[in-house]
N, C-alpha and C positions, 0 to 999 in steps of 0.2 A: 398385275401391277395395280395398286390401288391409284384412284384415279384423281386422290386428293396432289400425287407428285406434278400432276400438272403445272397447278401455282407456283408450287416449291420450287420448279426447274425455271420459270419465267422470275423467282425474285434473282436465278444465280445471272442469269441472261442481265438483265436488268444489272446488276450488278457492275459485271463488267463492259456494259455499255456505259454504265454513265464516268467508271474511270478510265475508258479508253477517247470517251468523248472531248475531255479535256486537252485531247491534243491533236484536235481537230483543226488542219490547216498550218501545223507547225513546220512539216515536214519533216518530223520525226519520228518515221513509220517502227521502228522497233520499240520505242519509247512507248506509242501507245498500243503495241501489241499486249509488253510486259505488264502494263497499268491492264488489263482486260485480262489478261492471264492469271498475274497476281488475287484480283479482284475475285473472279472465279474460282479459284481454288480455295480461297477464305470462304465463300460463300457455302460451299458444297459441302461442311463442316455442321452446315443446319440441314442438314438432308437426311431424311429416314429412308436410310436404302443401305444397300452393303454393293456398290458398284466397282465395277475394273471398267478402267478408262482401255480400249479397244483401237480409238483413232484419237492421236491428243496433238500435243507438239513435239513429240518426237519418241526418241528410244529415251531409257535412262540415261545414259551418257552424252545424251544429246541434248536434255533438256532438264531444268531445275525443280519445274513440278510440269504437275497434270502431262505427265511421261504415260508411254505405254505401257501399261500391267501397274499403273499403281490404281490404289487401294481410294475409293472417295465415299464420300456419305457416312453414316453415323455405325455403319455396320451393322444394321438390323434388316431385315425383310422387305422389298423383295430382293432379291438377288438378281442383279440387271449388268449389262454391256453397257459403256458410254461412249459417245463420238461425242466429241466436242471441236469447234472452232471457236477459242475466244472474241476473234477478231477477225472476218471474212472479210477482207478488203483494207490492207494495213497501209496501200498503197493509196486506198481511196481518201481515207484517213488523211496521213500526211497533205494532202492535196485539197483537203474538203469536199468532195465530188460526191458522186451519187450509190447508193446503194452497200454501203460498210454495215453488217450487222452482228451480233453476238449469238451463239449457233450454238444447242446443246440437244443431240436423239439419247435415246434411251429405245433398249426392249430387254428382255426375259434373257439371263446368261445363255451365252450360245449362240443368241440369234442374229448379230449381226456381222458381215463380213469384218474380217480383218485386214482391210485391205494395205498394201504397202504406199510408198511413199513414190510414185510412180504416177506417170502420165495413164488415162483414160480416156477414149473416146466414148462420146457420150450422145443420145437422142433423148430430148422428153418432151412429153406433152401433158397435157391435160386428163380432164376424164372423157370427155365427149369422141378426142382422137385414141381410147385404149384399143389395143389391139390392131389398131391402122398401117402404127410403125415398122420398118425392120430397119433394124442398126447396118446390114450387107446392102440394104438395096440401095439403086441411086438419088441421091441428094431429090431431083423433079418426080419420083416416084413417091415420096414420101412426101411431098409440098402436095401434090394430086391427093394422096388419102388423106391426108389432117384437111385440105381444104372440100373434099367431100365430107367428111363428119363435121367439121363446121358449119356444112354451108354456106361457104364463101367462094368466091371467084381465088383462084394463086395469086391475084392480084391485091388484094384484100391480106391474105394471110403477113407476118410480120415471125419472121425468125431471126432469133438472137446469136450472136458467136460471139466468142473474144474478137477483141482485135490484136489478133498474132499474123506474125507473118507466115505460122504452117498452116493457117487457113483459107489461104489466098483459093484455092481449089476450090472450100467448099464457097465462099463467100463466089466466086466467079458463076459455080453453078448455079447458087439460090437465085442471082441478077437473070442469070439467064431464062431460069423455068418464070421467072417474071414477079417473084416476090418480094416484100421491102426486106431491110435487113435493120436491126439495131445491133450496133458494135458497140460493145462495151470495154472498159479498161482490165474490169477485175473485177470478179466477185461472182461465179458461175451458180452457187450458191444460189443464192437470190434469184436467178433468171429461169433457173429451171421452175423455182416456185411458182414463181411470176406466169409460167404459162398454165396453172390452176386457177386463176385470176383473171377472166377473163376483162376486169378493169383494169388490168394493167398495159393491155393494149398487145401483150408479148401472145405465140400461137405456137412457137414449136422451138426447141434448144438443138442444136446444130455445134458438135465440135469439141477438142479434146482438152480437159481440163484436170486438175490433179483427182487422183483415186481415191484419197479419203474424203474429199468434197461432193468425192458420185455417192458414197455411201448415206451422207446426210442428206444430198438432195433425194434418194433415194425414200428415209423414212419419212422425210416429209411430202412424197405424194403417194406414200401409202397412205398416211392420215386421208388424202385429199383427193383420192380415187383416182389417179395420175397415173401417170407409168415413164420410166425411165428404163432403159436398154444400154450397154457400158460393154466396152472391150479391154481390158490394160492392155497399153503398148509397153513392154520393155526395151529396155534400149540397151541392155548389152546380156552377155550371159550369167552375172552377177543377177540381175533382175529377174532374169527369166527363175533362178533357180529359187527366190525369194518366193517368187511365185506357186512353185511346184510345193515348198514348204506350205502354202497358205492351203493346199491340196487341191490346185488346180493344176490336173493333170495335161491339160490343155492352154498353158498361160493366156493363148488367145480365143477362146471361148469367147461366146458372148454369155454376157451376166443379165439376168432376168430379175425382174423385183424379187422373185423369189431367193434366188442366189444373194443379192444385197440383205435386204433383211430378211430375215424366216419370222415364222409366227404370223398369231392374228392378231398382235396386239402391239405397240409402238407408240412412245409419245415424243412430241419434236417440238420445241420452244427456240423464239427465236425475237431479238429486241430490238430495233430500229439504232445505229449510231448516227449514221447521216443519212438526210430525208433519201427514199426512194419511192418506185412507183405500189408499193405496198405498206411499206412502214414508214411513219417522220422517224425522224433522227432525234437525239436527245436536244431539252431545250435548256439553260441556264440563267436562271434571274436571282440572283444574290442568293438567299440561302435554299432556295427551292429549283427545282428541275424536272422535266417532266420526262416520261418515256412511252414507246407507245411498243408492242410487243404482241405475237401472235404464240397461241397454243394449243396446238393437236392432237388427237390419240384418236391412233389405227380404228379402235375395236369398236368406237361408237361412231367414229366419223364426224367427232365434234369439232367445230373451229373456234374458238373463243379468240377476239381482240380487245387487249387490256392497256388502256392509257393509265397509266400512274407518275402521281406525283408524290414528291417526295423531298422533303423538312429534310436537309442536309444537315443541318445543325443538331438534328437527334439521331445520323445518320453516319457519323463521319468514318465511319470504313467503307462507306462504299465509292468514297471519291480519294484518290492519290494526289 
């Protein structure tokens, strides 16, 4: 992949950040998915690449764009997989709360799961805890190895879950082996990031969130020397057999980075809508607005963060 798509996928991000941001605290969580959605698929129209969207908003008959198997980019070189999430957090959105961003991986055709539309349990951590994890083993056995490769006391370490009520287990066990916990509403996205970061204060992701969300959080800690470990749970025999289509002869497998993404190469962009412990959220002062925005690729291990502003008045597609 040429490494100039970087920027390119940070202006689509960007994009539909700043029209999903407009309806920040409305409580009209579909309102600004569609504004992010909308936005994004206009965007992807300046894109030199010939992409099939892989994980988007839905099947064709399920969604109006950015479906799965359509067609994005200008149709020339290289030929790439897309996962996108317009709007990680539509919930946070409506509400104004923490950590809503705009979500776009990319790698080489082929290489990245297709994962279904199905629950996943999930572990990640960082790069310091690679190799520490295992997704089977008990909840205080894995707080014991991420807080030996950190060098911290269990006491010190800080793992993230949703706040759902099927996690009352893991949430009862992390109290118990003695470590803190952040609950968050929505947005698993972001948290699994957040433990590559050790400013963000997060040390290990804990707990089961949707499967095309493991996929992304997936290429962005290959960018970030991370590692993520994912099981699909299906929940009836419809599911399972989606599954068995995806050629996982095993529905319940554990999935290995390798199994999410393939290749050595992956680039992950991703735009702040509202402020969180890694990106601000977009900002609005009459005809300017600012955005702040991260960019990854696998194959050199580069991080780049890019604040841009942006003259809405010479801009007006990119706000609804």
């Amino acid at each position: 992949m040429e490494r100039s798509l970087s920027l390119e996928l940070v202006r689509v991000t960007e994009a539909a950040a700043l029209a999903s941001a407009r309806w920040m605290g409305l409580g009209k969580k579909d309102e600004a998915d569609d504004a992010a959605t909308t936005a994004m698929r206009k965007e992807f129209e300046n894109v030199p690449m010939d992409g099939v969207v892989v994980i988007g908003e839905g099947e064709m008959d399920e969604a109006p764009m950015l479906y799965i198997g359509e067609q994005l980019g200008q149709g020339v070189e290289p030929r790439v997989d897309v996962a996108v999430d317009p709007l990680e957090g539509t919930n946070i959105v409506a509400k104004g709360t923490w950590n809503a961003i705009s979500v776009i991986a990319i790698a080489d055709r082929g290489n990245l799961l297709h994962a279904p539309d199905m629950y996943m349990e999930k572990i990640a951590v960082g790069p310091k805890a690679v190799g520490k994890i295992d997704i089977n083993a008990p909840v205080e056995d894995n707080l014991k190895a991420v807080a030996q490769a950190l060098n911290k006391d269990i006491s010190d370490l800080v793992a993230v879950v949703l706040d759902r009520d099927r996690h009352s287990s893991i949430i009862e066990q992390i109290r118990k082996a003695g470590a803190r916990i952040k609950l968050i509403p929505d947005g698993d996205v972001a948290a699994a990031i957040n433990t590559a970061f050790p400013d963000t204060g997060v040390d290990i992701l804990f707990g089961s969130g949707g499967a095309p969300e493991g996929v992304l959080a997936a290429v962005a800690l290959k960018c970030l020397g991370g590692e993520i470990q994912g099981k699909l749970l299906p929940q009836n025999e419809a599911e399972v057999e989606r599954c068995k289509k995806m050629g996982l002869a095993d529905p319940y497998q554990v999935l290995f980075m390798h199994d999410l993404v393939r290749g050595d190469d992956a680039i992950f962009a991703a735009t702040g809508v509202t402020d969180g412990e890694l990106l601000r959220g977009v900002r609005f002062q009459g005809n300017t607005a600012t955005t702040h925005s991260v960019v990854m690729r696998a194959k050199t291990g580069t991080i780049r963060f890019i604040d841009g502003t942006h003259r809405l008045e010479r801009k007006p597609r990119l706000v609804w």
